[in-house]
PyMOL Python script that loads the backbone (N, CA, C, O; Angstrom):
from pymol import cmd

cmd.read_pdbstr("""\
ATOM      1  N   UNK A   1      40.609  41.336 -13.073  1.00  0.00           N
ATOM      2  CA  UNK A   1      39.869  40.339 -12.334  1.00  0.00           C
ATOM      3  C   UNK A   1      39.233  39.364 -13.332  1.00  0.00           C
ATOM      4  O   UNK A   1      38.662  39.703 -14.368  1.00  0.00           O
ATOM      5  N   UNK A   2      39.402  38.126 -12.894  1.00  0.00           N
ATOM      6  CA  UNK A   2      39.224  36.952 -13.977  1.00  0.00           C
ATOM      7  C   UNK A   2      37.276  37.289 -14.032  1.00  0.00           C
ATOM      8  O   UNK A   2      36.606  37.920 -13.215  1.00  0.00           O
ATOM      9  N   UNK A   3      36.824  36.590 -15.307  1.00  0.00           N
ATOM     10  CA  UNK A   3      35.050  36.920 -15.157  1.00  0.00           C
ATOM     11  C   UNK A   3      34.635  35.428 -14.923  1.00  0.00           C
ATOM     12  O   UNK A   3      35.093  34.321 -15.202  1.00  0.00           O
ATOM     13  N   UNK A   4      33.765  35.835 -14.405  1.00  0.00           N
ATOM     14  CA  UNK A   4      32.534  34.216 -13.806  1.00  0.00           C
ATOM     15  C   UNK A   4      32.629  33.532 -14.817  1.00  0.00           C
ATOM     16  O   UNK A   4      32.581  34.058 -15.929  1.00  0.00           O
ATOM     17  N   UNK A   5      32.792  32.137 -14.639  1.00  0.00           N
ATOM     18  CA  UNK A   5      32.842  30.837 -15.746  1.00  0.00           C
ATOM     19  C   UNK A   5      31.696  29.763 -15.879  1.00  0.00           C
ATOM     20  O   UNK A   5      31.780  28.559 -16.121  1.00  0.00           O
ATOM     21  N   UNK A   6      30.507  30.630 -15.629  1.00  0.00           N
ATOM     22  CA  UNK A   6      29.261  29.337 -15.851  1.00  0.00           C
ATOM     23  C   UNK A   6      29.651  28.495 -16.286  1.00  0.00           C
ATOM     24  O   UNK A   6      30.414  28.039 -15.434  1.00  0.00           O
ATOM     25  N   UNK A   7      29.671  27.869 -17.142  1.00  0.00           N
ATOM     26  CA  UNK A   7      30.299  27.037 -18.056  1.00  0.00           C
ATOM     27  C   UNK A   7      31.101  26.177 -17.098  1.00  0.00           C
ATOM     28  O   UNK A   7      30.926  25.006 -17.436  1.00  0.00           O
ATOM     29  N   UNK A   8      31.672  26.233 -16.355  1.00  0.00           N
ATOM     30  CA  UNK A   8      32.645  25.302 -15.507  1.00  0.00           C
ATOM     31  C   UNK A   8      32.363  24.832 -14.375  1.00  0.00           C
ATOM     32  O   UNK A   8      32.422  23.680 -13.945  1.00  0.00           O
ATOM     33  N   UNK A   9      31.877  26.323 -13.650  1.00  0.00           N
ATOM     34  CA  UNK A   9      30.976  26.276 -12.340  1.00  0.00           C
ATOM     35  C   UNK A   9      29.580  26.136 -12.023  1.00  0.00           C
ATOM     36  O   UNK A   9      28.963  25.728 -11.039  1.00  0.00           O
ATOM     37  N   UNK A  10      29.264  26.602 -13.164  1.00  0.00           N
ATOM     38  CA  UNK A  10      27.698  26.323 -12.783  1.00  0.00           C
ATOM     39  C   UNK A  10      27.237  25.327 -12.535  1.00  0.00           C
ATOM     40  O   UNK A  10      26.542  25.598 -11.556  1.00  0.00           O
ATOM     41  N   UNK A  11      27.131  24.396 -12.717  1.00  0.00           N
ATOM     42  CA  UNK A  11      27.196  22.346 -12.319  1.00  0.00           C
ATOM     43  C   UNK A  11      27.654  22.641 -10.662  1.00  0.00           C
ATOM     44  O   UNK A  11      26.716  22.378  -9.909  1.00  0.00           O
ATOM     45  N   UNK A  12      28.774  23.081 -10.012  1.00  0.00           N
ATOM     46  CA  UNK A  12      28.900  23.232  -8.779  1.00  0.00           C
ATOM     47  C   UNK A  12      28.200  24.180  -7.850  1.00  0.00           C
ATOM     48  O   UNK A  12      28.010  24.177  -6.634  1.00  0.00           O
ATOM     49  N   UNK A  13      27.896  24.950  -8.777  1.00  0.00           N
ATOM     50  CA  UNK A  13      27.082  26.287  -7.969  1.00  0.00           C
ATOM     51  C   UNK A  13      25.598  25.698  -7.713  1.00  0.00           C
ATOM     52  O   UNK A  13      25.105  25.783  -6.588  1.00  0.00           O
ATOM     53  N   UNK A  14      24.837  25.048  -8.879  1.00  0.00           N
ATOM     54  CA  UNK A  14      23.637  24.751  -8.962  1.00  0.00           C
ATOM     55  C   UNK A  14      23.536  23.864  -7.288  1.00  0.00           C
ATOM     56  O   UNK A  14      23.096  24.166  -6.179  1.00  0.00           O
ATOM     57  N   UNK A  15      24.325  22.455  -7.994  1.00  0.00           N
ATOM     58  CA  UNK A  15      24.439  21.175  -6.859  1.00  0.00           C
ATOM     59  C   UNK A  15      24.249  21.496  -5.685  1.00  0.00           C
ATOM     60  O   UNK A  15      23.310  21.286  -4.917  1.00  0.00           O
ATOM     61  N   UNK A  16      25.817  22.364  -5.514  1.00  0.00           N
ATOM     62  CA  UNK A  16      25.182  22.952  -3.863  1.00  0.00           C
ATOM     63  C   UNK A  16      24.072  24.071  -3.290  1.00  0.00           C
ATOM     64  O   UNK A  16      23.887  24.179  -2.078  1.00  0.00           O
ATOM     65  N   UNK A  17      23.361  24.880  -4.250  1.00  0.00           N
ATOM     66  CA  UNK A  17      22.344  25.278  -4.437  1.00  0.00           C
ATOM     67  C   UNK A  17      20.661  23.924  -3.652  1.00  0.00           C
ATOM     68  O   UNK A  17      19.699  23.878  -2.886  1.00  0.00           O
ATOM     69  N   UNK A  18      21.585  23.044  -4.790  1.00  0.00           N
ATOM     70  CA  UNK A  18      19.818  22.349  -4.569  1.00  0.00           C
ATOM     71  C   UNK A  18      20.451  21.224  -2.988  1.00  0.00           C
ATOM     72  O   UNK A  18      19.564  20.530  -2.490  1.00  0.00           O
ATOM     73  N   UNK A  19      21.489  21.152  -2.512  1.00  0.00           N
ATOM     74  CA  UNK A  19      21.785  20.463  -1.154  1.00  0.00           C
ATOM     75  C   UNK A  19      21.536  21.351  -0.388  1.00  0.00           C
ATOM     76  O   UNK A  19      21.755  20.878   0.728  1.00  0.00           O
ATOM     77  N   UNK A  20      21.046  22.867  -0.241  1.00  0.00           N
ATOM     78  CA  UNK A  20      20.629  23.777   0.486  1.00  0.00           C
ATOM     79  C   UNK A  20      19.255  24.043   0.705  1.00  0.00           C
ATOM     80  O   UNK A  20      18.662  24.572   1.646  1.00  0.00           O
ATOM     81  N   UNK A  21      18.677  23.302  -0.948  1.00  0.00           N
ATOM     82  CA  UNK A  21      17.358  23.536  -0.692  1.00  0.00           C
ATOM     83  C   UNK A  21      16.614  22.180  -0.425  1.00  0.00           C
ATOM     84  O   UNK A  21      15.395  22.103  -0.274  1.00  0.00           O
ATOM     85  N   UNK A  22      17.527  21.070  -0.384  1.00  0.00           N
ATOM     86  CA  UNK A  22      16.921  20.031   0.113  1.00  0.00           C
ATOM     87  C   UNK A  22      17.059  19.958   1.854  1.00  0.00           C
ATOM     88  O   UNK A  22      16.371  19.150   2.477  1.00  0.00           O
ATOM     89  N   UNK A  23      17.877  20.751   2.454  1.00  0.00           N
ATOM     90  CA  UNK A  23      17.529  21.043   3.528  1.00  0.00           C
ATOM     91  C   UNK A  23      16.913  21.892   4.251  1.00  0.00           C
ATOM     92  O   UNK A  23      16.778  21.746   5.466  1.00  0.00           O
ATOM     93  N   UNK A  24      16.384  23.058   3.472  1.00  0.00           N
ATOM     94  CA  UNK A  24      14.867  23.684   3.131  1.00  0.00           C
ATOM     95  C   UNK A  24      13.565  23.132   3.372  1.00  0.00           C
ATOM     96  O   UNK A  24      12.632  23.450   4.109  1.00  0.00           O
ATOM     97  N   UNK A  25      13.861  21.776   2.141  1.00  0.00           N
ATOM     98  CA  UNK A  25      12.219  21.159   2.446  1.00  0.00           C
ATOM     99  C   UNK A  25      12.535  20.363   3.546  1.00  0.00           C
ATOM    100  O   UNK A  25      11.612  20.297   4.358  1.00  0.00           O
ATOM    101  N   UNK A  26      13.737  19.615   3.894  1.00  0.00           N
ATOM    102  CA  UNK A  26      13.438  19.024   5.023  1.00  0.00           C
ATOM    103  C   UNK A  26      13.246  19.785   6.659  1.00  0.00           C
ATOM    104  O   UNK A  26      13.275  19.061   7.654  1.00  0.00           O
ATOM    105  N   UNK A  27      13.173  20.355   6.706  1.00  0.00           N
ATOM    106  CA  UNK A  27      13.333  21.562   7.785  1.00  0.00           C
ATOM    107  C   UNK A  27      12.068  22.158   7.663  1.00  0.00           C
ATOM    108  O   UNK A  27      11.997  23.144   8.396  1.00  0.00           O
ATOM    109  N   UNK A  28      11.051  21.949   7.032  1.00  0.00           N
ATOM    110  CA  UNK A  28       9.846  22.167   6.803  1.00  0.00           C
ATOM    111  C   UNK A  28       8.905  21.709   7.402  1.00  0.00           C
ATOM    112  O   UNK A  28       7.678  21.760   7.320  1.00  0.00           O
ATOM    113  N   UNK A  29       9.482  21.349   7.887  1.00  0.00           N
ATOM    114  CA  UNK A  29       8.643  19.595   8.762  1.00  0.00           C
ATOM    115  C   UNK A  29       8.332  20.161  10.088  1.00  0.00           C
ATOM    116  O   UNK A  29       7.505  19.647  10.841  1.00  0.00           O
ATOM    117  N   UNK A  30       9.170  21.489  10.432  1.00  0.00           N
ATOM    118  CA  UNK A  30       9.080  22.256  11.728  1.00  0.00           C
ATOM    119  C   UNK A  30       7.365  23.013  11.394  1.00  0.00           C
ATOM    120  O   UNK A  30       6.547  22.848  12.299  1.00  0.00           O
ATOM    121  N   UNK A  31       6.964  23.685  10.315  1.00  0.00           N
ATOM    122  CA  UNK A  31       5.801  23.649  10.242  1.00  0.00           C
ATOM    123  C   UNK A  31       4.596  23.662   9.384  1.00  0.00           C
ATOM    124  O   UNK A  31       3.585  24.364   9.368  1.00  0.00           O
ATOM    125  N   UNK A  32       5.014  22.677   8.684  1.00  0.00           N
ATOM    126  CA  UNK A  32       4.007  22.140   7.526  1.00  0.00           C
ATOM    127  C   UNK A  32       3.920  20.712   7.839  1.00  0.00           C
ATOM    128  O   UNK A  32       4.620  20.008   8.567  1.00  0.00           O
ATOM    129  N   UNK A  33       2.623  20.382   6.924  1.00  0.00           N
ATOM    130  CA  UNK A  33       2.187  19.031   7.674  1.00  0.00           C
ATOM    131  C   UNK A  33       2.937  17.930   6.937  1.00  0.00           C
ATOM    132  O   UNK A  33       3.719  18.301   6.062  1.00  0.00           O
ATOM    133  N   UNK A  34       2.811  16.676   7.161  1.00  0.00           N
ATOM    134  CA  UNK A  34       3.815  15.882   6.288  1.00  0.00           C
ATOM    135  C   UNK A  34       3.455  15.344   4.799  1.00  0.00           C
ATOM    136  O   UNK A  34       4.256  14.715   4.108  1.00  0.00           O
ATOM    137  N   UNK A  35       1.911  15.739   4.337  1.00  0.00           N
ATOM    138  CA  UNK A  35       1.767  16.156   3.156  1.00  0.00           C
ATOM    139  C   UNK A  35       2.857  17.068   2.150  1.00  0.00           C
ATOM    140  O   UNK A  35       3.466  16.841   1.104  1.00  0.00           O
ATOM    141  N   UNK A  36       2.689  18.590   3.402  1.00  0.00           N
ATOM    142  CA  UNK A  36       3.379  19.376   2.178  1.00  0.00           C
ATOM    143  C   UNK A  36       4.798  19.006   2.334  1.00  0.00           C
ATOM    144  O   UNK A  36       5.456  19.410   1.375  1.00  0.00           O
ATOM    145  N   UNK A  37       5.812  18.084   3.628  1.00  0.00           N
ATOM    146  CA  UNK A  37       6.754  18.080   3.528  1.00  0.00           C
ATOM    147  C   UNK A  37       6.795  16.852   2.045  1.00  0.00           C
ATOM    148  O   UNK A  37       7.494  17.354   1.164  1.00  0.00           O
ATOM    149  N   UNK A  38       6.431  15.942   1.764  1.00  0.00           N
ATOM    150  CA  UNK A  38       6.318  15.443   0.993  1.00  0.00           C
ATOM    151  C   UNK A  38       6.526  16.170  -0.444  1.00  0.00           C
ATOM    152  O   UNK A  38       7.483  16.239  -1.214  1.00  0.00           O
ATOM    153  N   UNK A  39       5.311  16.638  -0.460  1.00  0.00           N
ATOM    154  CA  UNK A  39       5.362  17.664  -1.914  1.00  0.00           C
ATOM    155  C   UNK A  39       6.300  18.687  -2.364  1.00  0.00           C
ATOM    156  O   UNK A  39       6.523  19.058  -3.516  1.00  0.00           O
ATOM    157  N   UNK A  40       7.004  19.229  -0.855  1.00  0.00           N
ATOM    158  CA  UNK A  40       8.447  20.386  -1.543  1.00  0.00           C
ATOM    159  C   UNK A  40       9.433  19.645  -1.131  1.00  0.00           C
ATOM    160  O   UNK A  40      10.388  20.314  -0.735  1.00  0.00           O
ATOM    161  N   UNK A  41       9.665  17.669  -1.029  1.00  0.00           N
ATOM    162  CA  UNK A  41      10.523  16.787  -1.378  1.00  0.00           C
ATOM    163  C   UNK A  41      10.522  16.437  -3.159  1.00  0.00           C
ATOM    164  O   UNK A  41      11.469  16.254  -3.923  1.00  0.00           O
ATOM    165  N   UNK A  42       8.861  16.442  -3.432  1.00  0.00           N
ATOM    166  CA  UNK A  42       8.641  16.322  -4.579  1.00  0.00           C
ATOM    167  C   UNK A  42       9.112  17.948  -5.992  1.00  0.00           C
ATOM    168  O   UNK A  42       9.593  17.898  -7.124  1.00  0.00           O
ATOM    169  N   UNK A  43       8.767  18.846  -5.336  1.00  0.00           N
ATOM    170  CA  UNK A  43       9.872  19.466  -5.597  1.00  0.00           C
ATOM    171  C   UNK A  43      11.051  19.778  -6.051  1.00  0.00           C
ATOM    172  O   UNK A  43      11.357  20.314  -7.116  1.00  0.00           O
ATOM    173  N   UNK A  44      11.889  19.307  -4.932  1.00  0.00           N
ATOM    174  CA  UNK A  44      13.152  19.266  -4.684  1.00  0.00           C
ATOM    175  C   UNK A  44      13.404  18.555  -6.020  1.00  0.00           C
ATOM    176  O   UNK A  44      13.707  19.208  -7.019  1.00  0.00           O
ATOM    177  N   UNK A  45      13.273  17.140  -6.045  1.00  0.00           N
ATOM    178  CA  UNK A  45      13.485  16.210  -6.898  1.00  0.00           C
ATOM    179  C   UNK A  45      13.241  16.501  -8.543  1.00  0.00           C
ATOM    180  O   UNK A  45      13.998  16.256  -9.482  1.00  0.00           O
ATOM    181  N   UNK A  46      12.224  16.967  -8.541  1.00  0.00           N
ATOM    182  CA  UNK A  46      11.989  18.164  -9.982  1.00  0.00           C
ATOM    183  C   UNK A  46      13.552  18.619 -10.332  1.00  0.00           C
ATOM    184  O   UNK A  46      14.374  18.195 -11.144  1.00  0.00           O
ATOM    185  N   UNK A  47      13.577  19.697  -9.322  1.00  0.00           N
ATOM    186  CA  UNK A  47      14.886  20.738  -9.489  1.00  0.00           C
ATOM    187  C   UNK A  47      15.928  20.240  -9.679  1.00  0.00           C
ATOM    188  O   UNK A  47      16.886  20.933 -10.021  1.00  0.00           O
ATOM    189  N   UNK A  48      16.040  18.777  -9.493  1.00  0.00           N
ATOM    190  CA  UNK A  48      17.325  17.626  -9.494  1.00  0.00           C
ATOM    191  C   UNK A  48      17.474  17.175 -11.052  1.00  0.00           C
ATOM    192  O   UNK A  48      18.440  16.972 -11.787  1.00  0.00           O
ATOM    193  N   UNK A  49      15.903  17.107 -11.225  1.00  0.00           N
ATOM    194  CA  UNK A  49      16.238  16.383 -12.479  1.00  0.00           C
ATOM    195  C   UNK A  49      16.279  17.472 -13.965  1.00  0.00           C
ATOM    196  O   UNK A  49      16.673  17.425 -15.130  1.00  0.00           O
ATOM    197  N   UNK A  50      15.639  18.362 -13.082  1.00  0.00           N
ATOM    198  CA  UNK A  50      15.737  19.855 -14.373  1.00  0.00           C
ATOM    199  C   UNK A  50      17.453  19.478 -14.321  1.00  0.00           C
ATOM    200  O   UNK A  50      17.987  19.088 -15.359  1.00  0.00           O
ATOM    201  N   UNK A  51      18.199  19.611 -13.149  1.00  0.00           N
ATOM    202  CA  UNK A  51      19.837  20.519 -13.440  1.00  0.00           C
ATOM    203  C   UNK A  51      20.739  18.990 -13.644  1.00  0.00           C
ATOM    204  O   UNK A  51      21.916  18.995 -14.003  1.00  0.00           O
ATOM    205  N   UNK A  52      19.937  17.669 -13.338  1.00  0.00           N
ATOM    206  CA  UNK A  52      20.501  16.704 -14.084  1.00  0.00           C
ATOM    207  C   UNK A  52      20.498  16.942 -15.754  1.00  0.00           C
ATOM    208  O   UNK A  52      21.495  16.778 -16.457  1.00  0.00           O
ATOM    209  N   UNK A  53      19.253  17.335 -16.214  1.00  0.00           N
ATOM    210  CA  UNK A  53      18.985  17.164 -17.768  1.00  0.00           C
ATOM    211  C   UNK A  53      19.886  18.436 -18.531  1.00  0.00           C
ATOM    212  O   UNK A  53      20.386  18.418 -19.656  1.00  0.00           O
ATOM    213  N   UNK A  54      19.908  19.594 -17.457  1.00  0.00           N
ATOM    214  CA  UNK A  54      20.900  20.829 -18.098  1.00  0.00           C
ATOM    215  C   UNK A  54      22.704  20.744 -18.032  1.00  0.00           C
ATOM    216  O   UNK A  54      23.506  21.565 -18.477  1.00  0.00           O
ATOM    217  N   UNK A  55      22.956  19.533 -17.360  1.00  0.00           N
ATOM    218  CA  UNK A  55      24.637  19.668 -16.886  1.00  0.00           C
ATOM    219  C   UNK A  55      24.920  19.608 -18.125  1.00  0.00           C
ATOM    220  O   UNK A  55      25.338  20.726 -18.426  1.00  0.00           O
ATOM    221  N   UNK A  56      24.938  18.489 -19.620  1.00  0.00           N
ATOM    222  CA  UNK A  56      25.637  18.354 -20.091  1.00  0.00           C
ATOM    223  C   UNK A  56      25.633  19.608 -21.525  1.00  0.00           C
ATOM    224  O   UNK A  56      26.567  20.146 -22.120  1.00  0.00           O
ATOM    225  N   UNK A  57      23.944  19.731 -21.703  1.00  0.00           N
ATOM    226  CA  UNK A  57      23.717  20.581 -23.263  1.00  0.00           C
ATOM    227  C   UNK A  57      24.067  22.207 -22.492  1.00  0.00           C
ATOM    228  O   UNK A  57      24.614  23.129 -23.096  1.00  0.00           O
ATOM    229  N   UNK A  58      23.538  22.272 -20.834  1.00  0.00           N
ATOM    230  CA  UNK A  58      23.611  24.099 -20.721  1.00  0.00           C
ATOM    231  C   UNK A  58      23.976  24.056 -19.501  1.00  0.00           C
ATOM    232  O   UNK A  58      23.093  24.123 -18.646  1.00  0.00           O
ATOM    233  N   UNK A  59      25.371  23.933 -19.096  1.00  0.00           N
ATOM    234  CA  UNK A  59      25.909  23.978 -17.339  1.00  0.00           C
ATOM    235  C   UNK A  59      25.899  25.164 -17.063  1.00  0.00           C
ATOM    236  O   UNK A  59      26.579  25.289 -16.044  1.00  0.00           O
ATOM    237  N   UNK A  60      25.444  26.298 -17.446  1.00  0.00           N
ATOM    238  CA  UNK A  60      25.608  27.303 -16.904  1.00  0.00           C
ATOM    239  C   UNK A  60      23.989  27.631 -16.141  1.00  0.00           C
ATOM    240  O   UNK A  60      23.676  28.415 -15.245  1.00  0.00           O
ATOM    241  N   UNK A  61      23.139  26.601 -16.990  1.00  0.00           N
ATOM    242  CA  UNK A  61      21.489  27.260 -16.475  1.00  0.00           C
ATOM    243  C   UNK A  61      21.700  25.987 -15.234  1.00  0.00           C
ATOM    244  O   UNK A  61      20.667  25.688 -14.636  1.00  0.00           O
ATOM    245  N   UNK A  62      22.512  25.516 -14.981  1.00  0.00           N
ATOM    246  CA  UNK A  62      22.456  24.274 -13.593  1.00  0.00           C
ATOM    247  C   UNK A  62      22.426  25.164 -12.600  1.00  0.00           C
ATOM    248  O   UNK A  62      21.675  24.617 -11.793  1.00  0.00           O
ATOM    249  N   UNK A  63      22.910  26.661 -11.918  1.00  0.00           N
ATOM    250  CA  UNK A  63      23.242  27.324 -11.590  1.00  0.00           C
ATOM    251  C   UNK A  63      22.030  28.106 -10.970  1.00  0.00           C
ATOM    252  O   UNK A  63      21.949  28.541  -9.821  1.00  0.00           O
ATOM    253  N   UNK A  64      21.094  28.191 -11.997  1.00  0.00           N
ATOM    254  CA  UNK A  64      19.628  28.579 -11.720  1.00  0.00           C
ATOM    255  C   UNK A  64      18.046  27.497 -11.396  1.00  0.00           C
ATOM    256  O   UNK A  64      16.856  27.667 -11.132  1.00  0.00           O
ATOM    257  N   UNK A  65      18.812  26.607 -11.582  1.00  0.00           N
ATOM    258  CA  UNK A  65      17.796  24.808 -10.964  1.00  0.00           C
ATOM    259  C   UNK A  65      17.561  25.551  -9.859  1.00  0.00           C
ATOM    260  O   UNK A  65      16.391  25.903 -10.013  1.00  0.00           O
ATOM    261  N   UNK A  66      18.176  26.274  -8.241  1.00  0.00           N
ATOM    262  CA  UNK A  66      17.948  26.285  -6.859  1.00  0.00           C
ATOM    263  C   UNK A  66      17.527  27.148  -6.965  1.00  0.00           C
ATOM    264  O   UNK A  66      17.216  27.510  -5.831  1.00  0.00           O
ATOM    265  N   UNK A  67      17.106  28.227  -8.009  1.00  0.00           N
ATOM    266  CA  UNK A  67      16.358  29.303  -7.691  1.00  0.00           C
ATOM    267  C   UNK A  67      15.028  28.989  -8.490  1.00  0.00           C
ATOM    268  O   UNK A  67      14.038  29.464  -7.933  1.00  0.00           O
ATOM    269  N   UNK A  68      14.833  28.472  -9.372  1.00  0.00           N
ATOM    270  CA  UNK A  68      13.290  27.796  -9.699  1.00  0.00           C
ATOM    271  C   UNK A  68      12.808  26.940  -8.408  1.00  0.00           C
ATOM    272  O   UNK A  68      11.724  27.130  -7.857  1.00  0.00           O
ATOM    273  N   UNK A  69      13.768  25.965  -7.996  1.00  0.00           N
ATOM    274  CA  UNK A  69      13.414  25.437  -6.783  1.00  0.00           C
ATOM    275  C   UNK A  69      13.022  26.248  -5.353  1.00  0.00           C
ATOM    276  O   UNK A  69      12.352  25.683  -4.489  1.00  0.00           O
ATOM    277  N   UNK A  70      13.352  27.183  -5.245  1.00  0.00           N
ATOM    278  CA  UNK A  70      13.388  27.867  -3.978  1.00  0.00           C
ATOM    279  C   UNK A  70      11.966  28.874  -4.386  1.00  0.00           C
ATOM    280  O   UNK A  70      10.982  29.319  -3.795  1.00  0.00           O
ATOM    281  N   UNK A  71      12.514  28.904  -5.686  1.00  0.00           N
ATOM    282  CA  UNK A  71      10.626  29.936  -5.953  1.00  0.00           C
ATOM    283  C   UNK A  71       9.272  28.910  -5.534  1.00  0.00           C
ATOM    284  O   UNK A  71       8.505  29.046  -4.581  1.00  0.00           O
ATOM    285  N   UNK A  72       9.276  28.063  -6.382  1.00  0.00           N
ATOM    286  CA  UNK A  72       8.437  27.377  -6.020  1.00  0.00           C
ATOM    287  C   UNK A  72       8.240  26.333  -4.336  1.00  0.00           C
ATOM    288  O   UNK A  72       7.280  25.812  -3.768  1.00  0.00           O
ATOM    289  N   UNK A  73       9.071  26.395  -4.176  1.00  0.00           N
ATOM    290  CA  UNK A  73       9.168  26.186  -2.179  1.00  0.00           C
ATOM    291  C   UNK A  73       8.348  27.317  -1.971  1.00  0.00           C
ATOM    292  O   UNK A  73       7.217  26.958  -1.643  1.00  0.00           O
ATOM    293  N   UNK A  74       8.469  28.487  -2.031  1.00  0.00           N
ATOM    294  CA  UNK A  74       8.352  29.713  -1.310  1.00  0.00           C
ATOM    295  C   UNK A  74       6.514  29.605  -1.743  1.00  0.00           C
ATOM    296  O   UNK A  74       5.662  29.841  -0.886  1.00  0.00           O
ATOM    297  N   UNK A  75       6.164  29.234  -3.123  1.00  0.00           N
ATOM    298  CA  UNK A  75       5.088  29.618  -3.399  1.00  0.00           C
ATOM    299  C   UNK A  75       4.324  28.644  -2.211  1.00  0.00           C
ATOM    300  O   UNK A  75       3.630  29.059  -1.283  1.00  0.00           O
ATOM    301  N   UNK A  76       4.645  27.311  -2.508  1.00  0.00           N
ATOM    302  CA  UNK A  76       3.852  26.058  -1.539  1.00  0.00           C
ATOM    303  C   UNK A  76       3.629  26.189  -0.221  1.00  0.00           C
ATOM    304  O   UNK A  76       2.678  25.696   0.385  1.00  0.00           O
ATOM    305  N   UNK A  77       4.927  27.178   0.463  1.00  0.00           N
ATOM    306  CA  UNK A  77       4.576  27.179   1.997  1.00  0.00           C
ATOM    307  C   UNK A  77       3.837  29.009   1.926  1.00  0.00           C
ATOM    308  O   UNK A  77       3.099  29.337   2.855  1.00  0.00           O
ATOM    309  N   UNK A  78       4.031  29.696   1.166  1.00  0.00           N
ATOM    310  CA  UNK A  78       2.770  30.619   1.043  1.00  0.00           C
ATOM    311  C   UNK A  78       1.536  30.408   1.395  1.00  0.00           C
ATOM    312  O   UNK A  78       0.861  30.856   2.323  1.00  0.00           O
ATOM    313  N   UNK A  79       1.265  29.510   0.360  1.00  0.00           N
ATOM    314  CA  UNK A  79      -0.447  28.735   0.274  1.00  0.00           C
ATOM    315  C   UNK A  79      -0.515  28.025   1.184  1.00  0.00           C
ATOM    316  O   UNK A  79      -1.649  27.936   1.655  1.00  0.00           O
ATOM    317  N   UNK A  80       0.529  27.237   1.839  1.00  0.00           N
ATOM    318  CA  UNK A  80       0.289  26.460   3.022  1.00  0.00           C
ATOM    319  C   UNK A  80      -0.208  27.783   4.382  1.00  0.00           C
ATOM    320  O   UNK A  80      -1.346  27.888   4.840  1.00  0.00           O
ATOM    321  N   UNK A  81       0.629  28.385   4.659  1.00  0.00           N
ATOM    322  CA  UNK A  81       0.131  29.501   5.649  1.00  0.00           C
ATOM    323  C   UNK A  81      -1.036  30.225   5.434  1.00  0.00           C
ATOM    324  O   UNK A  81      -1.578  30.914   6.297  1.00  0.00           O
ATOM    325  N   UNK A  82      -1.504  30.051   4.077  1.00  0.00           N
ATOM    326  CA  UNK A  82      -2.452  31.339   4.169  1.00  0.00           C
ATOM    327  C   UNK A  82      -3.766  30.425   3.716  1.00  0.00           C
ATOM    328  O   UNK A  82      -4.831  31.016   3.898  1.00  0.00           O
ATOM    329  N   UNK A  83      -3.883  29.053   3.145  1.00  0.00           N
ATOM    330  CA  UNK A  83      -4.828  28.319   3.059  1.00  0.00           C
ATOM    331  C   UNK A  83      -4.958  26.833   3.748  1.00  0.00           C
ATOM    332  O   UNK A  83      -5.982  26.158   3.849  1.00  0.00           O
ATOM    333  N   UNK A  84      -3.706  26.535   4.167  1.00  0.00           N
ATOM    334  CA  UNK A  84      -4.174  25.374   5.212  1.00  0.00           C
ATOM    335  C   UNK A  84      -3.277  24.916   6.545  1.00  0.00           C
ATOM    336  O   UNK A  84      -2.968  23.853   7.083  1.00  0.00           O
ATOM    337  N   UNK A  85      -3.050  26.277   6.752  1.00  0.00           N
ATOM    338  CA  UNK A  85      -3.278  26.550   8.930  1.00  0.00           C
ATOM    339  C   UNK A  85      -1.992  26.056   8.796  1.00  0.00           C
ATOM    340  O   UNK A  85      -2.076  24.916   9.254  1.00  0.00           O
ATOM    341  N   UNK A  86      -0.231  26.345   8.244  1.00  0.00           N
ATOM    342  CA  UNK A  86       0.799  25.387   8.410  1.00  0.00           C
ATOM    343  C   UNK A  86       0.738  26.872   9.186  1.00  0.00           C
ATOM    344  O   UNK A  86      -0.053  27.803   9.032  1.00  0.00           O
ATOM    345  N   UNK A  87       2.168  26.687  10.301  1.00  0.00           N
ATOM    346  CA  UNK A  87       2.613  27.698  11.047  1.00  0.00           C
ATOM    347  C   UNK A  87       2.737  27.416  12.134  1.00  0.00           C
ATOM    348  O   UNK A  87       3.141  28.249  12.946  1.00  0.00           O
TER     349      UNK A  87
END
""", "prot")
cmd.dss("prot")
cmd.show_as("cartoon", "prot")
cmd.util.cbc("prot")
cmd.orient("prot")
């Protein structure tokens, strides 16, 4: 069985990674206010430009951009539920 090719894929894995999590934050909007939808847009855009700046020197860490992104989503609507009434 052939082994995983970061290196080739990871640039594709990441991308559609962060088009999953940009429909994450937008879908957020169901219950956070349009502050925080704003801010895990702001986010998002982070995670874009982290796995823009990694495609060419480290395509394999492009791969892991949607999971820094999705951590930090997860942390924002945490604090949103538990310190300012989203839900």
């Amino acid at each position: 069985m052939p082994r995983l090719q970061l290196r080739r894929s990871g640039p594709w894995i990441g991308y559609g990674g962060l088009a999953c999590l940009l429909w994450l934050a937008i879908a957020s909007v169901l219950f956070a206010s349009w502050w925080g939808v704003v801010l895990l847009l702001a986010i998002w855009v982070a995670a874009v430009l982290l796995a823009v700046g990694w495609t060419r020197p480290h395509p394999a860490w492009v791969a892991f951009a949607p999971l820094l992104g999705l951590a930090a989503w997860a942390a924002v609507v945490a604090a949103g539920v538990a310190w300012w009434d989203w839900g």
